[in-house]
C-alpha positions in Angstrom: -12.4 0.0 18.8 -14.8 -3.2 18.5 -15.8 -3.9 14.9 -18.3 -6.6 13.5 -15.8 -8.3 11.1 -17.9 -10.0 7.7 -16.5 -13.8 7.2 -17.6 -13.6 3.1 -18.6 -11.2 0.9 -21.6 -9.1 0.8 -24.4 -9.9 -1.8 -23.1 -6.6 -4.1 -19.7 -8.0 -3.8 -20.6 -12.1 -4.9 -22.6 -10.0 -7.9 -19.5 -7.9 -8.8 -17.5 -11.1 -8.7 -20.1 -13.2 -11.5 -19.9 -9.9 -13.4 -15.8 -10.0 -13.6 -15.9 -13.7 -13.6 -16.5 -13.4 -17.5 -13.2 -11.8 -19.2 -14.7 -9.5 -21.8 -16.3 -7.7 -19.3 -13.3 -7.6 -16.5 -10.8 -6.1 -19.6 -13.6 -3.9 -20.3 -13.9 -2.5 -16.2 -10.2 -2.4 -15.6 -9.9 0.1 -18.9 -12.9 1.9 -17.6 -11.0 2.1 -14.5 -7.7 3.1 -16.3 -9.4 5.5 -18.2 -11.1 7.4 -15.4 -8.3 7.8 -13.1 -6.1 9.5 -16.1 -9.1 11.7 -17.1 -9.3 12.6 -12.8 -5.7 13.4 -12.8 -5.3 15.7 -15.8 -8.8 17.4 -14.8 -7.4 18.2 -11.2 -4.3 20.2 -13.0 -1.7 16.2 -12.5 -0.1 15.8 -16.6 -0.1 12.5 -16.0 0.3 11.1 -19.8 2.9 13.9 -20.4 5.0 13.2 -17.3 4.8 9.8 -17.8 6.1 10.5 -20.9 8.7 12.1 -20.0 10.3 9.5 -17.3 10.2 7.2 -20.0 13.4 8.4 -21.6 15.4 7.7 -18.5 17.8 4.9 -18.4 15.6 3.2 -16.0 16.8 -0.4 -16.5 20.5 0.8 -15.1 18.4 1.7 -12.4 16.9 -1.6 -11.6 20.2 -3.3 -11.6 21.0 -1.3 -8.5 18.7 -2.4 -6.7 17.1 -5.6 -7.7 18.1 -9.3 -6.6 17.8 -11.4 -9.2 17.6 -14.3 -7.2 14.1 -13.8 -5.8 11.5 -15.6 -6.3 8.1 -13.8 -6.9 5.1 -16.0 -5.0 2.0 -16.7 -7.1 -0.2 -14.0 -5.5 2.1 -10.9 -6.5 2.2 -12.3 -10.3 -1.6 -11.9 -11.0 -3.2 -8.3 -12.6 -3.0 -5.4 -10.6 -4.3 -1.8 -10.9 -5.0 -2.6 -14.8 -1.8 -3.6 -15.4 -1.8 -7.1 -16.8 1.8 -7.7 -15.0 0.8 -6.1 -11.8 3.6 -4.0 -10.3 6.2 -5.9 -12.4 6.8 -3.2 -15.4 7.9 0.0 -16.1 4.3 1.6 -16.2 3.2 0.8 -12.6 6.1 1.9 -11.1 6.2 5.4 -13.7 2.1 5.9 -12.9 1.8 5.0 -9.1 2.7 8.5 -7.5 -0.3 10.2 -10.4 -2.7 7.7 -9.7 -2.5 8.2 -5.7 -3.2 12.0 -6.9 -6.2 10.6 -8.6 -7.6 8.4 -5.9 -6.9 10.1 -2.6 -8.4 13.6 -4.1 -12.1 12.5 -3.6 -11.3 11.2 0.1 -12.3 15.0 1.4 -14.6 17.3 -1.0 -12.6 19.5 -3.2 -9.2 17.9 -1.7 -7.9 17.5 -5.4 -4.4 16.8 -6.1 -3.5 17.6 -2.1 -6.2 15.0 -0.8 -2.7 12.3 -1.3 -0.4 14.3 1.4 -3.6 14.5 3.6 -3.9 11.6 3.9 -0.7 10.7 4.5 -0.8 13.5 7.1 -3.7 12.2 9.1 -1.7 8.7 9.3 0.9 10.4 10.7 -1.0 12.4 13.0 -1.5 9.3 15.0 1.3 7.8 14.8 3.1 10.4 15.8 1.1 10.1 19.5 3.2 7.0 19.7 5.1 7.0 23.1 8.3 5.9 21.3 10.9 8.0 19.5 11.9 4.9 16.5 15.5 5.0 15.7 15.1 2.5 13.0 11.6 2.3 10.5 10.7 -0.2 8.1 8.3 1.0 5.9 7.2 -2.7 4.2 5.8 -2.0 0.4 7.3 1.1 -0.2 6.2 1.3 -3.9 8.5 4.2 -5.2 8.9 5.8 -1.6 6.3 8.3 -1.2 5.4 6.5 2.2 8.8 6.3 2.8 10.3 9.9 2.2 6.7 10.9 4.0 8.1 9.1 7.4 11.6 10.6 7.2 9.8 14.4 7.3 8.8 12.9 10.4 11.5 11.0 11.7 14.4 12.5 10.6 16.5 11.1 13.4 16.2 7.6 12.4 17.5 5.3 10.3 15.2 4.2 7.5 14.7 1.0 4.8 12.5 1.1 2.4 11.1 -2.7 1.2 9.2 -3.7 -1.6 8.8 -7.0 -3.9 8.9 -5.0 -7.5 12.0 -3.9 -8.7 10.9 -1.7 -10.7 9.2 0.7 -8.0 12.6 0.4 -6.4 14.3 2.0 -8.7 12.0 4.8 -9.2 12.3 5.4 -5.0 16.3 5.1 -5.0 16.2 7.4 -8.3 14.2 10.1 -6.4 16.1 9.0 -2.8 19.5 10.6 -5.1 17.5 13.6 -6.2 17.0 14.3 -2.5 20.0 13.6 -1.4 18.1 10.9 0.7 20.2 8.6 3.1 17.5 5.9 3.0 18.0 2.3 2.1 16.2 0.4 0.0 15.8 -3.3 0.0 13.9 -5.9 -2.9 12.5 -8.7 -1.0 9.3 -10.3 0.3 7.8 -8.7 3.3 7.0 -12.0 4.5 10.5 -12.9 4.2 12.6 -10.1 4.6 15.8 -11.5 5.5 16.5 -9.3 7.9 17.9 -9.1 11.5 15.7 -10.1 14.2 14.6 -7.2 16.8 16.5 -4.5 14.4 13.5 -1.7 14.3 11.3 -0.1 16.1 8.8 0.8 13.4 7.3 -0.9 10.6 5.1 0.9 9.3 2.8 -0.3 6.2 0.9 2.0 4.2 -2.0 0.8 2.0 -0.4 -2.7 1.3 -2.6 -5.1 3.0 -5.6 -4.8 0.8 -3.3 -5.8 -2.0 -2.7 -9.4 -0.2 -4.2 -12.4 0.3 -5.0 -13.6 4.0 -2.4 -15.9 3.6 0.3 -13.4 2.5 -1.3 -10.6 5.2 -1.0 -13.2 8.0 2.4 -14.1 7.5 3.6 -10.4 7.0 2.0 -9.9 10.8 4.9 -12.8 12.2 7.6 -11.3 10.1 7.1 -7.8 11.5 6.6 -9.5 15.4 10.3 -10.9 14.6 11.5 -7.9 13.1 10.3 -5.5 16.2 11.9 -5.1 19.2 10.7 -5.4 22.8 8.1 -2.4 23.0 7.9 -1.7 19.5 4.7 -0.7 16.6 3.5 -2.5 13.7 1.1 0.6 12.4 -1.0 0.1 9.2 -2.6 2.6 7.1 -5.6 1.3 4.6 -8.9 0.9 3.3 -11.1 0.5 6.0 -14.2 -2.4 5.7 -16.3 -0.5 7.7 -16.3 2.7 6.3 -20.2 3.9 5.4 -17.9 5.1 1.6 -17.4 1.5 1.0 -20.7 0.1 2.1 -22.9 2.7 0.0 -20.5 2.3 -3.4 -22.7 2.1 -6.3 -22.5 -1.1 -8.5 -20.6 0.6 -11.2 -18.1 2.0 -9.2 -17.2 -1.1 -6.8 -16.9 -3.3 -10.2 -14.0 -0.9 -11.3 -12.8 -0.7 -8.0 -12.5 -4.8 -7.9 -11.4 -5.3 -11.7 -8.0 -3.5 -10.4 -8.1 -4.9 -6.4 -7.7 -8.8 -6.9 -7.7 -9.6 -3.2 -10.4 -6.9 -2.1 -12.8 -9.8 -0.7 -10.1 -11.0 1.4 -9.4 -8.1 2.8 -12.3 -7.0 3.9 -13.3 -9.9 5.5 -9.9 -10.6 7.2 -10.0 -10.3 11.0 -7.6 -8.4 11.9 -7.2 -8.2 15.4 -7.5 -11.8 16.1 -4.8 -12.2 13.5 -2.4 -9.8 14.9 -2.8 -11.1 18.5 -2.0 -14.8 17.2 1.0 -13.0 15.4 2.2 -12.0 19.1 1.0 -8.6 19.2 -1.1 -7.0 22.4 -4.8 -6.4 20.9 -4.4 -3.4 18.2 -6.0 0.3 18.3 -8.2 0.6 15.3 -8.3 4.4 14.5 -10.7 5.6 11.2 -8.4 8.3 9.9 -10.0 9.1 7.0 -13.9 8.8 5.5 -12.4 5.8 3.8 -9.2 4.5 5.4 -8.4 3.3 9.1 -4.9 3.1 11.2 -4.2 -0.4 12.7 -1.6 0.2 15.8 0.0 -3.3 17.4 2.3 -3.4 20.1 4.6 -6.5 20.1 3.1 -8.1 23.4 5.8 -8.1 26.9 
């Protein structure tokens, strides 16, 4: 699939940008944003103020300490506001709210999806993935959050052997909490995805699911290499996210692309990142670009022979 690929942002986007550029008004979007994601949730039938209520009388600081390293250093990037949280996805209420506010989102992907618009949308990733003409024995799924991508890919690949990585700590220990409930054999693992520190050629897979537009260029790029050194001969980089040239994203009212940015800090870079030419200079074969959703598209790269 051939796709014009924008080098700066659109004229709505540069507007959006002056209108957050003033810090009244960006506080005021991201609670607007807040605000209407909660209301989304509890409308669809999701508690999400009550559940998050009641996950906040776990012990969930024991839980970090299991699996945090307190010797990493967070870059710059990953320290800045995300999804309305001043602290990004380093505190307890990102990592207690994520799995309600994909609820939120993903239900108006399809009309009247509601709460189940999340798993179909995880479904239609894995629907092509799934046409791969491997069998992995050993996934990384890179930004893992609190593992709903991750215990998503073991339904599907319950043969292999599968490590969960993420940079907050906190979403960690949400996903290893849950990977006990279920009994879950899955490893999880606190470090940069840039910088993994793992083995070269260990998987097969590394998957990503809706990380990238959460990067910078610089950040995205360097991901690319570390997953080309962390595949082996023959083996998949897929990626499942927001897709640039969706007609959704290019008809979003004013209003709703401002609240959309007040919580997406790198959106402009993400939609203007080319993404084939930087996978190919990462050492993959040219990827498949796949629209698997109204909204969202599914990057396949082959390490190149």
């Amino acid at each position: 699939m051939t796709t014009t690929v924008k080098t700066s942002p659109d004229f709505a986007s540069r507007l959006v940008n002056r209108v957050l550029a003033v810090p009244p008004l960006f506080q005021l979007a991201k609670f607007q944003a807040r605000n209407m994601m909660i209301k989304r949730a509890e409308k669809m039938g999701v508690p999400w103020r009550e559940e998050v209520q009641r996950l906040q009388q776990h012990d969930w600081e024991a839980e970090r300490a299991k699996v945090e390293n307190p010797n990493l250093t967070y870059p710059d990037y990953y320290c800045k506001s995300f999804h309305a949280y001043e602290d990004g996805n380093l505190n307890w209420n990102a990592a207690l709210e994520v799995e309600f506010a994909a609820y939120a989102v993903h239900a108006t992907i399809w009309k009247e999806a509601g709460k189940a618009g999340d798993a179909q949308l995880r479904q239609s990733y894995h629907e092509i993935i799934r046409q791969l003409p491997i069998k992995p024995q050993r996934i990384l799924d890179i930004g893992c959050s609190v593992g709903m991508s991750t215990f998503a890919l073991q339904e599907i690949y319950s043969q292999a052997e599968i490590t969960g990585l993420d940079l907050s700590p906190y979403f960690l220990a949400v996903a290893n909490y849950n990977s006990k409930q279920r009994e879950s054999k899955i490893k999880w693992r606190h470090a940069l995805a840039e910088a993994t520190g793992l083995p070269n050629h260990s998987f097969d897979l590394v998957s990503a699911f809706l990380i990238f537009h959460e990067l910078p260029q610089s950040a995205a790029k360097a991901i690319f290499e570390e997953a080309r050194r962390l595949l082996r001969p023959g083996g998949y980089l897929t990626i499942m996210d927001m897709n640039p040239q969706a007609e959704a994203y290019r008809k979003m009212p004013p209003y709703i692309l401002t609240l959309l940015k007040s919580t997406e800090p790198y959106l402009d870079e993400y939609f203007t990142l080319d993404i084939q030419t930087a996978l190919v200079e990462a050492g993959f074969e040219s990827p498949t670009i796949t629209a698997n959703s109204p909204r969202h598209r599914t990057v396949i790269a082959q390490v190149k022979s």
